[in-house]
N, C-alpha and C positions, 0 to 999 in steps of 0.2 A: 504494500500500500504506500509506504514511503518513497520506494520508487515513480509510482505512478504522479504521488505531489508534487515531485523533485520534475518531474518530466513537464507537468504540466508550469510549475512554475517557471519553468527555463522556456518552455512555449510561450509564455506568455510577455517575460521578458524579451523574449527575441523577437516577438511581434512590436511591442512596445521600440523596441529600438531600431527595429526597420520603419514603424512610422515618424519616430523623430528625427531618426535619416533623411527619410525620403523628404520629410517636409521640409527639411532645411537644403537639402539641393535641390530641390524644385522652387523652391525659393531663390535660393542665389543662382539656378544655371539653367532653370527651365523645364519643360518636360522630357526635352531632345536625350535625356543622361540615361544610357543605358539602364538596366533591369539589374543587369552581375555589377554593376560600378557601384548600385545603392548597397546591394548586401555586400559589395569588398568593403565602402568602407563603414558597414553597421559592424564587421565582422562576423556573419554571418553567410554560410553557403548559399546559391540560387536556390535553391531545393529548399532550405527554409521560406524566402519569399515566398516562392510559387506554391506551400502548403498554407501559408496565411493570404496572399493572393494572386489565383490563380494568371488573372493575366496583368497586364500593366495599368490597363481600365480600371480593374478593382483598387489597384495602389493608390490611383490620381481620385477615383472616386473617393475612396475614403480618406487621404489628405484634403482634397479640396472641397469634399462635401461637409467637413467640418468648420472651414472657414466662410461655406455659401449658409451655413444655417446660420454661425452668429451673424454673417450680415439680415441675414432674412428677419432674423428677432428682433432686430437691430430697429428694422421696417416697420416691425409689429410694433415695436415699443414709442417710435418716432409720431407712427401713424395713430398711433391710440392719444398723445400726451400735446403734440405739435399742432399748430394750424398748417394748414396742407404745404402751405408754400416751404416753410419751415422746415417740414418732415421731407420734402422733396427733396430740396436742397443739402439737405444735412445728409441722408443718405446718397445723393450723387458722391459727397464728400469723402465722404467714410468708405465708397466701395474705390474712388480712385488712389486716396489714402493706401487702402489694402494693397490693392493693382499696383503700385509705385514701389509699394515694401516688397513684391514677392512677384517673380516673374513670371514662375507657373501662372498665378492666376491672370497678370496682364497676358499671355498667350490667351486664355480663355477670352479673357473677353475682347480679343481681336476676333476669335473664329465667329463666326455667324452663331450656328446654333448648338455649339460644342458645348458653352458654360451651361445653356440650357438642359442638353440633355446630361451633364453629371448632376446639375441641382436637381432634375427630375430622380434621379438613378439614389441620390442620396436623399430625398423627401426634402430636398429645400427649393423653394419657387423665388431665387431672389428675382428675378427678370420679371415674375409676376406682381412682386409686390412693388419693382420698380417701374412696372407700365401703370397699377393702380395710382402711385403717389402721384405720378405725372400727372394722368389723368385730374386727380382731384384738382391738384395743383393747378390744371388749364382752366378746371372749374372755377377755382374761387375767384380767377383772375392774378393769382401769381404769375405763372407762367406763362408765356407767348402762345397762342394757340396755333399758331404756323406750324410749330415745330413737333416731330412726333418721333417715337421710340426711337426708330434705326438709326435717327440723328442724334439723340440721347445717347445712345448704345457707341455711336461715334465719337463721341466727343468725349464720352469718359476714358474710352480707349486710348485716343490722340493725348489725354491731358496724363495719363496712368506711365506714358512713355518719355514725361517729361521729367522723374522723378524729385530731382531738390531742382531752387524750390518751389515747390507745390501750391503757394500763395497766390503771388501774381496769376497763375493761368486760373487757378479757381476762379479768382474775383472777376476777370476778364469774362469768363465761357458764366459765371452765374451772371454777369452785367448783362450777354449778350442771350442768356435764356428767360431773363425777366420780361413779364409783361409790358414794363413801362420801357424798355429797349424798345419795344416791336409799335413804340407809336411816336419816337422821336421824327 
């Protein structure tokens, strides 16, 4: 039986340490980094990975669907407490913020409907909760009504690859998303 704990707790560890790997070079170097590169340097064999996750999808999913639900709560919590323009805004922030720390994710959200389907694959809908803010957001009259997701989805991308500093182009791309921009 002590065996079996010992096994299991060493499973678990070494899961644990291939996702702290993995997250930290997909962070600093992208998705591009080999499968054997992550478990060389967890210290850990391919064959460990590939029994906690089977392909490379499941790694990225479960790194990056960890960081698409706190954004998503992030959503829930903005959406629940903020006036719409507010919560719009502040989460635009907060996911280019992310995007600019961690490259894996600005890869995502350059692809079209890549971030989408790992948020869907990991139960988090940031894209959804980022088209709802919008949305409110065009309602109350915060935001420009010209302007719609794919250009949103654009622009956080463009501003995610500017990484430091992060200031300037926010206030810039939030000037040129505000309603009161779109009737100078």
């Amino acid at each position: 039986m002590t065996d079996e704990r010992t096994a299991r707790a060493d499973a678990r560890r070494n899961r644990a340490r291939v996702l702290e790997v993995a997250a930290e070079v997909f962070a600093a170097e992208g998705f591009s980094v080999p499968v054997h590169e992550i478990a060389r340097r967890a210290g850990v064999g391919t064959g460990t990975v590939s029994r906690h996750f089977p392909t490379k999808e499941d790694l990225l999913t479960a790194i990056v669907g960890t960081r698409l639900a706190d954004l998503t709560a992030e959503a829930d919590e903005l959406a629940r407490r903020e006036d719409p323009g507010t919560a719009f805004f502040a989460l635009f922030t907060a996911f280019v913020r992310a995007g600019a720390a961690d490259c894996g994710l600005a890869e995502l959200a350059r692809a079209d409907r890549r971030l989408d389907e790992l948020g869907e694959r990991a139960g988090a809908d940031l894209c959804g909760r980022l088209q709802e803010l919008l949305a409110a957001a065009q309602e109350s009259g915060a935001v420009r009504p010209d302007i719609g997701y794919s250009d949103v989805r654009a622009l956080i991308s463009a501003c995610m690859a500017r990484k430091d500093p992060l200031e300037p182009i926010l206030a810039v791309v939030a000037d040129g998303l505000s309603a009161r921009s779109s009737t100078r």
